[in-house]
N, C-alpha and C positions, 0 to 999 in steps of 0.2 A: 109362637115366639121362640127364639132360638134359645138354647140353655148352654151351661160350659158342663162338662161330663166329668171335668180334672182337674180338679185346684188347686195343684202342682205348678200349671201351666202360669198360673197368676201371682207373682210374690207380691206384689201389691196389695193383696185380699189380706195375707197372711197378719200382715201391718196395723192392719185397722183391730182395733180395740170388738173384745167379745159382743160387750153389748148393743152395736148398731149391727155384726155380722148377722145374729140371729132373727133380725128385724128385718132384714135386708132382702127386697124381693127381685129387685132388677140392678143392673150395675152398666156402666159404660166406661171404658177404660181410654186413653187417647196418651199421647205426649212418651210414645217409645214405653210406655207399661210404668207411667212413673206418674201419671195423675190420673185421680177415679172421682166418678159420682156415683152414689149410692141413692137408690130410690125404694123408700122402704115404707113397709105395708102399714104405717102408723100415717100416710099422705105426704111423708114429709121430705125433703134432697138432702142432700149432705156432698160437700166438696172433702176432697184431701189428697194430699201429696203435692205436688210439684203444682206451684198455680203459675204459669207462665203468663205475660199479659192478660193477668184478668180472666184468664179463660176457665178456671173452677167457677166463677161467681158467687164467690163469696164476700161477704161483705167486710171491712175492716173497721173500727174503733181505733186504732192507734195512727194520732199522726205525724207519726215516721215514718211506718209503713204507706202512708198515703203518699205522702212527699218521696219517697223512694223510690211508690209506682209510677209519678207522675216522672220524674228525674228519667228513668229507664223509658217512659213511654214518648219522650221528645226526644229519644237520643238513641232511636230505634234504628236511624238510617247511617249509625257513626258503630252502633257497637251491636252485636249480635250475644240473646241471652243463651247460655249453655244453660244444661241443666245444673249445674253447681250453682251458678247463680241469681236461679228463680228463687223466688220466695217460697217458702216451704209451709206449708199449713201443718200440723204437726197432730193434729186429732181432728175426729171430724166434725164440719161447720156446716152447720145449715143454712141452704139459699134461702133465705125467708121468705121471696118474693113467689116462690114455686111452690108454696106450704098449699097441699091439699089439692095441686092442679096437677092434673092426670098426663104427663108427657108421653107423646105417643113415638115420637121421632127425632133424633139429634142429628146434626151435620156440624162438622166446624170444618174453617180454614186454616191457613197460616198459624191467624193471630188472633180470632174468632171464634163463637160457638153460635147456633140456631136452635133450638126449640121448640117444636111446634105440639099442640097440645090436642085434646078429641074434638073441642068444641072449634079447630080452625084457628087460635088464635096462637099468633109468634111473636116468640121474646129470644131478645139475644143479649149478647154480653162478651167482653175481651175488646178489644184494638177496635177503633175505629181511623188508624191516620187515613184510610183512602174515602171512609165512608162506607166502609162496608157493614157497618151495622144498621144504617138506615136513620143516623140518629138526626141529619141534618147536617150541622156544624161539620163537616168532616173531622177537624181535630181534636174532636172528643171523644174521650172512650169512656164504658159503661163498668164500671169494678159487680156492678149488681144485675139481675137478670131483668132486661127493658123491655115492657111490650112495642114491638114491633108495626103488626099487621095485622087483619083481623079477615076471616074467610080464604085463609091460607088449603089447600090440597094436599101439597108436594114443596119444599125447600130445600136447596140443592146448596153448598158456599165450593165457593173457588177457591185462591187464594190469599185474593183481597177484594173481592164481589163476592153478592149472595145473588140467587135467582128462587124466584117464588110461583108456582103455578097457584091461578087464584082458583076458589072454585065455581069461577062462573066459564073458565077454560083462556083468562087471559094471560098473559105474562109478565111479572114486574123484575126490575133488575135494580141491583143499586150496587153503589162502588166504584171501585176502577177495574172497567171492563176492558177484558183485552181487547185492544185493536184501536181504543178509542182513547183520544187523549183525555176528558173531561171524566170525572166524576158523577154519578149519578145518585140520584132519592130515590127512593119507593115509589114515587109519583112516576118514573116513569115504566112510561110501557113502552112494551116489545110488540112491532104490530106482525099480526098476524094473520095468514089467509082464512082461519076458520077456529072455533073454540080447541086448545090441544087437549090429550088426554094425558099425556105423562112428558116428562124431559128430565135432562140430565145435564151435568155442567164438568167441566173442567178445565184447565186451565189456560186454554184458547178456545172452545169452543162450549157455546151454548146447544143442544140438538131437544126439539120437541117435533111429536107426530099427534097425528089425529085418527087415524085408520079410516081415510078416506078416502075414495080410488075414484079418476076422471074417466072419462069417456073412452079413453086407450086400455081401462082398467089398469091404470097404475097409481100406487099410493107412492105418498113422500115422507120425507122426515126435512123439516125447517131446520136451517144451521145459521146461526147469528156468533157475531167474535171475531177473532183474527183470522179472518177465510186466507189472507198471504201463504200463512203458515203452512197450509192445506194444498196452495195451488188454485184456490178456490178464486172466481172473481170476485175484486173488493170493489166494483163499482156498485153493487146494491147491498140493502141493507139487510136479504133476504137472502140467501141460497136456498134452491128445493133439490134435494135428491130424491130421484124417482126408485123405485120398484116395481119389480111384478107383482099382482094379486096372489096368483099362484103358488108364489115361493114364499112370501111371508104374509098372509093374509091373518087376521084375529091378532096382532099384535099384541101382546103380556107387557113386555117391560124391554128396557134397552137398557146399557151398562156401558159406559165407557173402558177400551181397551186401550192402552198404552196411546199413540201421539194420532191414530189416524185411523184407529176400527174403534166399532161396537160392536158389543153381543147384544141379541135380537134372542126373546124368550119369547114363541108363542104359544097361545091357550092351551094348545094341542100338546103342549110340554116337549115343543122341541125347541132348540139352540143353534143359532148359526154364528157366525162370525163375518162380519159386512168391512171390507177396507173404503176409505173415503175416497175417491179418484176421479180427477176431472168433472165435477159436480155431480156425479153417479154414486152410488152404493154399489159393488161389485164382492160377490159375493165367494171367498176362497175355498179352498180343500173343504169341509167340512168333517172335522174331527172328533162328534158328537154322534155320531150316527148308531156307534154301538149302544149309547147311554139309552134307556126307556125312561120315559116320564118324567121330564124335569118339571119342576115345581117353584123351585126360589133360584134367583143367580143377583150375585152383586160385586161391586167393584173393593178395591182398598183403597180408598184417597190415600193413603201415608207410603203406598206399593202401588201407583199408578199402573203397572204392567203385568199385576196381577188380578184375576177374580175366582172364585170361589163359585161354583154350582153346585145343586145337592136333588136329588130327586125324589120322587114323593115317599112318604112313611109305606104305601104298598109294593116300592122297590126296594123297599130298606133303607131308606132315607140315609145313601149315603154321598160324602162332599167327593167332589173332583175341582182339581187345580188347573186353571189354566195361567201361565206364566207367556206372554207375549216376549220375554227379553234373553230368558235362555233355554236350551233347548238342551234334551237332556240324552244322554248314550242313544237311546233309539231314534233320535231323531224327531219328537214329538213336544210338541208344547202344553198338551195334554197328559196330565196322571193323576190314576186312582188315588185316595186314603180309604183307609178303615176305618173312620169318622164321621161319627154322623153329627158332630155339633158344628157351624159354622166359623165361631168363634176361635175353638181351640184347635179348628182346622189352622186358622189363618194366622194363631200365634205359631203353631208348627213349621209351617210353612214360609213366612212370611215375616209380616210385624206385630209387637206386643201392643194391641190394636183389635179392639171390638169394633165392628165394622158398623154394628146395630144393638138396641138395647139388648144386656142378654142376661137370661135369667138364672139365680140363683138357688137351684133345688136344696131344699131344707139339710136333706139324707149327707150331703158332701161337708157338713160343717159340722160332722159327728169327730172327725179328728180334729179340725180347728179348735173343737172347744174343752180338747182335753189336756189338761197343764202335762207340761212335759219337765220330768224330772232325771230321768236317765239317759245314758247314752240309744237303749234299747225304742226309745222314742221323740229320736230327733226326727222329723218330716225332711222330705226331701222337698227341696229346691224351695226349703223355708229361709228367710231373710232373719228373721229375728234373731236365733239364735248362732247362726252361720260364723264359722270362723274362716272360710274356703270360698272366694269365690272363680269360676271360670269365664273366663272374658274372650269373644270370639276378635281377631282382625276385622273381620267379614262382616260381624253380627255385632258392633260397637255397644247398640241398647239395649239388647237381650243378654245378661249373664245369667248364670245359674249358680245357684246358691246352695252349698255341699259345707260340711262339718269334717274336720280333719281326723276326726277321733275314725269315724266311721271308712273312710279308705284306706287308712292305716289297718284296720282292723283287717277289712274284707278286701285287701286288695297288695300283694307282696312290691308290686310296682310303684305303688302311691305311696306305701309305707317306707320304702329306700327314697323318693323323690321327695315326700316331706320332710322328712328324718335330716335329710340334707339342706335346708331351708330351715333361715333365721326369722323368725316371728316378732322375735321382741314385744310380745303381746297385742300385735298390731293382727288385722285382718289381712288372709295372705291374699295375693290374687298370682292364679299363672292365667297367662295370653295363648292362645290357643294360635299359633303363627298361621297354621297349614289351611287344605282346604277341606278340612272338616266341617263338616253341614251339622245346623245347629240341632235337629230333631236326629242324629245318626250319637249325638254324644249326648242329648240330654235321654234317651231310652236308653244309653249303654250305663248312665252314671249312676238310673234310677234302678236296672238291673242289680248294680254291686248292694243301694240299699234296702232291696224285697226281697232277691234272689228268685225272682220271677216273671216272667218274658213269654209271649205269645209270638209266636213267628209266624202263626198263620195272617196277622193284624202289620206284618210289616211287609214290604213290596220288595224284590230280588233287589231291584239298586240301592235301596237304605239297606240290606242284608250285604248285598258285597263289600258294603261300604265300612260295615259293624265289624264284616270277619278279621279287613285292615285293623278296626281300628283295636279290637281283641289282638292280634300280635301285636301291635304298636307298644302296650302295655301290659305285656306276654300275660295276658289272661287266659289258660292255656283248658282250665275249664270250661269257658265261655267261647272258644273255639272250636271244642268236643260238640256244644251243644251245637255251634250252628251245621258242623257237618256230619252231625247224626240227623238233624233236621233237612238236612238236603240229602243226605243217602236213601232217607227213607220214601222221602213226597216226592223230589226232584232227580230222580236216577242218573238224568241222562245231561243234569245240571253242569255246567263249565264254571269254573270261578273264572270271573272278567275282571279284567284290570281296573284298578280305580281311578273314577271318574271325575271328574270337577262337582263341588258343590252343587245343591240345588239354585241357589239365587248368591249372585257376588254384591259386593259390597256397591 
C-alpha cells in the first residue's frame, strides 16, 4: 500500500485534532485537499472537513442541517456548491455504518463516493439525482454509507454512474451513463462476450478486457458509452478493439489517459500507451522504454490527463509523471520525480488528491504532535497557525500556508513586501499572478524555513525554474547555491530560459 513521506504536502492532516492523528492508520483525501476520511487502527472511519453533497458520510442529528442538505440537493441543477459553502464538519465524525469493516478500495464521482470492502461487499453514499448510487428512486440521496452490492471485484464511478465488475467476471452499471438517455439500477447488466478481468470507466467510456486471443491471435478490449465521441460506431452496443498477442500479451491493468488513450501495464512490467482510433487500439511513440520494471500505474479522476507510474521497490521504486495535456521544454509528456510515494507525487504535481487509500507512517506525526510555542517551531505549510497564505492563478485549490514572522525574518524580500502590507489583524493572502508552478515555489518557500535543499532530488527544469525564481526575490544566497551546484555536477550546464509551468489552470 502506498504511504505519504511528507506531511507538509497535506494541511488537511495538520487540522484534525492529536488524538484521532495518532490512531490514524490509513487516510483518503478528495475535494481539492479540503475533505478527508480517516481510517484508524481502533476499526473505526471518521469524516472531516468540507462534506460536499453528502460525500464525507457522515451522519447528522440536527434538523437544519438536514433540511439545508435536502434544500442544496434539489437545487443542484440552479446553483453550484463552492467550497465556501459546503457544510463544514468541524471535528472528526464517525461513519458509523463502516465501524469495524475493513475498506479496501474508494472511488467517487462528481457528487458521490464507492466503498468496496475485503469480503466484496459495496456501500456508497453522497448524490444520487441521476441514480448513481444504486439506491433505486433516483432522487434520493444517502447522507449515510448504504450497502450497495454484494460480490463486487473492481468499482469504478464516473461522474454521475458507477460501473462494478462482479466477481463472477460480469458487469453491472447504474446511473446516467453517457451516451444513453435513461437511467439505470444495479440490475442492470453489461453483456458481455466472455467473463472480464479488470475495467475502467470514465466519463464517456466504459473499457473492460479479458486476456483472450481468437484464432488470428488477437485479444480485445470491450468499450461500451458514448462511442460518437470516439468516432466509434454507435450502432452496437458493443465495440471490440483488437490487438496483437505479441505486443501486449499478460495484460496487468489499464488506466484511462485523457479523452482517447489508455495506458496498458503488462505482467512483464512494461507500459504502453494505446490511442483509440477507428475501432482499433493503435499503439504511439512509446515513451517508457527507458523505465525497468513497472509495478503500479494509475489514473487522477480530479486530473483526467494525468497518471502517475512507479516501478518496483528493486528499481527503487520510483514515480514518473505522464501528463497527456502539456508538454514540457523537451518536448516530452513524460518526467522523472525523486519520489517514491504516489500520493505526494501527485499532490506535487498535480491535484490535492489521494488517488488510493494511503497510509500514514507512525514516525511523520512526531512533529505534529509537538505543541508549538515559538516562532523557532512554526511547521511549514501548517494551516493552524498560519498568518500568510500563497494562492496560485493557476493552482486555485492548492495554497500553501507560511507565517509572516518567518519571511520576514529569513528573507530581505518578504520582509520589505510584508512590512508594506496592511494586515489589520486579518490573514494576508498574496496571488501568485505569473507562471510559477506550484512544486518550484512550494520547495523554494520550504528552503527559506529548514535552510536546507537537496538538488540532486530536483530535475534541471524545476532548477531553471528555482534560479528565476531566486532572483525574482533577490535571494542572492540561494542563487550561489544553485550555481555552485551546477559548476560542480553540470559544467557544461546552459541556464535555459523559463518555461511555462508544468500543468495550466
Amino acid at each position: 500500500m502506498d504511504q505519504t513521506n511528507d506531511l507538509a504536502l497535506w494541511p488537511i492532516l495538520r487540522r484534525v485534532p492529536n488524538d484521532f492523528l495518532h490512531i490514524t492508520d490509513r487516510f483518503f483525501i478528495f475535494n481539492n485537499g479540503e475533505s478527508l476520511l480517516l481510517f484508524c487502527r481502533n476499526g473505526k472511519v471518521y469524516g472531516y472537513g468540507r462534506n460536499p453533497y453528502g460525500m464525507l458520510g457522515v451522519p447528522t442529528d440536527d434538523i437544519r442541517q438536514k433540511y439545508f442538505g435536502l434544500l442544496r440537493f434539489y437545487c443542484y441543477n440552479h446553483t453550484s456548491l463552492s467550497s465556501s459553502s459546503c457544510p463544514l464538519v468541524n471535528e472528526p465524525k464517525e461513519l458509523i455504518k463502516l465501524r469495524f469493516i475493513n475498506i479496501i478500495a474508494l472511488s467517487k464521482g462528481d457528487k458521490h463516493m464507492m466503498a468496496l470492502t475485503d469480503l466484496g461487499d459495496l456501500y456508497g453514499w453522497g448524490c444520487n439525482h441521476s441514480g448513481q448510487l444504486g439506491l433505486g428512486w433516483y432522487r434520493m440521496n444517502s447522507i449515510e454509507p448504504t450497502l450497495i452490492l454484494h460480490d463486487v471485484q473492481k468499482v469504478c464511478c464516473g461522474p454521475k454512474h458507477t460501473v462494478a465488475l462482479v466477481m463472477d467476471g460480469s458487469i453491472r452499471i447504474w446511473g446516467k451513463f453517457p451516451g444513453c438517455p435513461h437511467n439505470f439500477t444495479p440490475e442492470r447488466l453489461i453483456r458481455s462476450p466472455s467473463a472480464m478481468i479488470d475495467l475502467i470507466t470514465t466519463k464517456y467510456l466504459t473499457i473492460a478486457y479479458d486476456n483472450c486471443f481468437d484464432n488470428n491471435d488477437k485479444g480485445a478490449f470491450y468499450v461500451w458509452g458514448d462511442l460518437k465521441q470516439f468516432g466509434l460506431s454507435g450502432s452496437s452496443s458493443t465495440v471490440r478493439l483488437t490487438y496483437k498477442r505479441n505486443d501486449y500479451s499478460k495484460i496487468f491493468k489499464i488506466i484511462p489517459i485523457g479523452m482517447n488513450k489508455i495506458m496498458v501495464l503488462t505482467r512483464d512490467g512494461r507500459v504502453s500507451i494505446l490511442s483509440i482510433q477507428n475501432e482499433r487500439v493503435r499503439s504511439i511513440r512509446n515513451p517508457f522504454r527507458s523505465i525497468n520494471s513497472i509495478d503500479f500505474c494509475i489514473d487522477i479522476p480530479e486530473d483526467p490527463n494525468v497518471a502517475i507510474i512507479r516501478t518496483s521497490d528493486d528499481c527503487g521504486g520510483q514515480c514518473f509523471v505522464w501528463d497527456d495535456n502539456i508538454r514540457r521544454s523537451n518536448g516530452q509528456n513524460l518526467f522523472s520525480t525523486n519520489n517514491c510515494s504516489i500520493a505526494d507525487t501527485t499532490c506535487l504535481y498535480s491535484s490535492s488528491f489521494t488517488p488510493q487509500l494511503t497510509r500514514l507512517p507512525s514516525k511523520l506525526l512526531s512533529s505534529v504532535l509537538t505543541t508549538k510555542t515559538t516562532i523557532s517551531t512554526f511547521e511549514f505549510n501548517d494551516p493552524r497557525e498560519s498568518d500568510l497564505i500563497f494562492r496560485f492563478k493557476h493552482y486555485q485549490s492548492k495554497p500553501i500556508y507560511v507565517h509572516k514572522a518567518i519571511l520576514m525574518k529569513y528573507s530581505n524580500y518578504f520582509h520589505w513586501k510584508l512590512s508594506t502590507m496592511a494586515n489589520n489583524g486579518q490573514i494576508l493572502t498574496i496571488m501568485i499572478d505569473d507562471q510559477t508552478s506550484y512544486i518550484s515555489m512550494f520547495i523554494y518557500l520550504r528552503y527559506i524555513y529548514t535552510k536546507k535543499i537537496s538538488f540532486n532530488e530536483i530535475d534541471d527544469w524545476i532548477l531553471s525554474e528555482m534560479y528565476h525564481l531566486a532572483c525574482k526575490y533577490s535571494d542572492q544566497e540561494f542563487v550561489g547555491f544553485i550555481v555552485d551546484h551546477l559548476y560542480y555536477t553540470k559544467p557544461h550546464y546552459h541556464q535555459q530560459q523559463q518555461h511555462n509551468h508544468y500543468f495550466h489552470s
